[in-house]
C-alpha positions as CSV (number, residue, x, y, z in Angstrom):
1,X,-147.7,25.3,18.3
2,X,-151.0,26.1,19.3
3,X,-153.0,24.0,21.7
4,X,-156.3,23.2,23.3
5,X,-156.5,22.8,26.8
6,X,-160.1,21.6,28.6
7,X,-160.4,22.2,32.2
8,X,-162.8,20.1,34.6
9,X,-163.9,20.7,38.5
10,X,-162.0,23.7,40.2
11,X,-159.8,24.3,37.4
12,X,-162.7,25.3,35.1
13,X,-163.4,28.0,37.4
14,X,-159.9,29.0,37.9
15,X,-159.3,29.4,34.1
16,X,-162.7,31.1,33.5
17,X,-163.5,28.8,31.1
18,X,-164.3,25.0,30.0
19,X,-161.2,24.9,27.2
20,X,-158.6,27.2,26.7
21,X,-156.6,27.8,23.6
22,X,-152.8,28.2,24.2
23,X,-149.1,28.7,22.4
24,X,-146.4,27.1,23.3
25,X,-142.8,26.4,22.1
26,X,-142.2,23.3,20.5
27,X,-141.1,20.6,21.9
28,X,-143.4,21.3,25.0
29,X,-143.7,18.8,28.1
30,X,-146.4,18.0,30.4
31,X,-143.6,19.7,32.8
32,X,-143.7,22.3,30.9
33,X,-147.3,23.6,30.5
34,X,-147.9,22.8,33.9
35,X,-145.3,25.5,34.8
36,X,-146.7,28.0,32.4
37,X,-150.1,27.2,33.3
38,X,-149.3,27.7,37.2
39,X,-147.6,31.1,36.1
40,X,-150.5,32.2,34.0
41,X,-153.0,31.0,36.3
42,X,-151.0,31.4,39.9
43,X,-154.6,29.7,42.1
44,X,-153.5,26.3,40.3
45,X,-150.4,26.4,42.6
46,X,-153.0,26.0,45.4
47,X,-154.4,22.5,44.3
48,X,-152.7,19.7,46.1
49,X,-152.4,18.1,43.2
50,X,-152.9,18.8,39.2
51,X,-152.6,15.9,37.0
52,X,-152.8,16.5,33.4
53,X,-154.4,14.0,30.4
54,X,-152.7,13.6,27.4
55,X,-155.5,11.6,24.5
56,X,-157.5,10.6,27.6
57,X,-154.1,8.8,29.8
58,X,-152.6,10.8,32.7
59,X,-149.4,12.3,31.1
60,X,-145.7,11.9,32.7
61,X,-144.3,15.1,33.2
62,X,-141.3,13.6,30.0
63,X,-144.2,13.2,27.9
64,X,-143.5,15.2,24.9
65,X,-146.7,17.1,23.4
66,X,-147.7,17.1,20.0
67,X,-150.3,19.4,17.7
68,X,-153.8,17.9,18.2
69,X,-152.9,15.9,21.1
70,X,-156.8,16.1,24.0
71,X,-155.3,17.8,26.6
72,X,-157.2,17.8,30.2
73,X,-156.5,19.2,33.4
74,X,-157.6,17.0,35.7
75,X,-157.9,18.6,39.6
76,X,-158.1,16.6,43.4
77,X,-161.5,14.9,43.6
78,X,-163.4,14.5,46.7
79,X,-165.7,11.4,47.5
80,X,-167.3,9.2,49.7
């Protein structure tokens, strides 16, 4: 299946993009994109931490994908 992936803060810049477009096997965890996004993009292994939304809710790494599911890459913030 074919998703859409959108990319905030540092991981915008790391992707080269605001959204990326990406195939996957199906069924596809949160696990599992964020291993083949770490392999296809090897500077997101450098965040201390990379949480992933699933329709706007952090995802659990179980959670199983589905076609048309709002997918965001959500990186550390910094405040103060």
């Amino acid at each position: 299946m074919e998703i859409e992936i959108l990319a905030f803060g540092i991981t915008k810049d790391i992707i080269g993009n605001k959204s990326l477009k990406l195939k996957v096997e199906t069924p596809c965890r949160v696990r599992d994109l964020k291993i083949l996004l770490k392999k296809d993009y090897p500077k997101l292994e450098l965040l201390t931490s990379l949480m992933i939304a699933v329709n706007e809710n952090y995802g659990d790494l179980d959670l199983l994908l589905q076609e048309g599911d709002e997918i965001a890459l959500i990186p550390p913030v910094a405040g103060g």
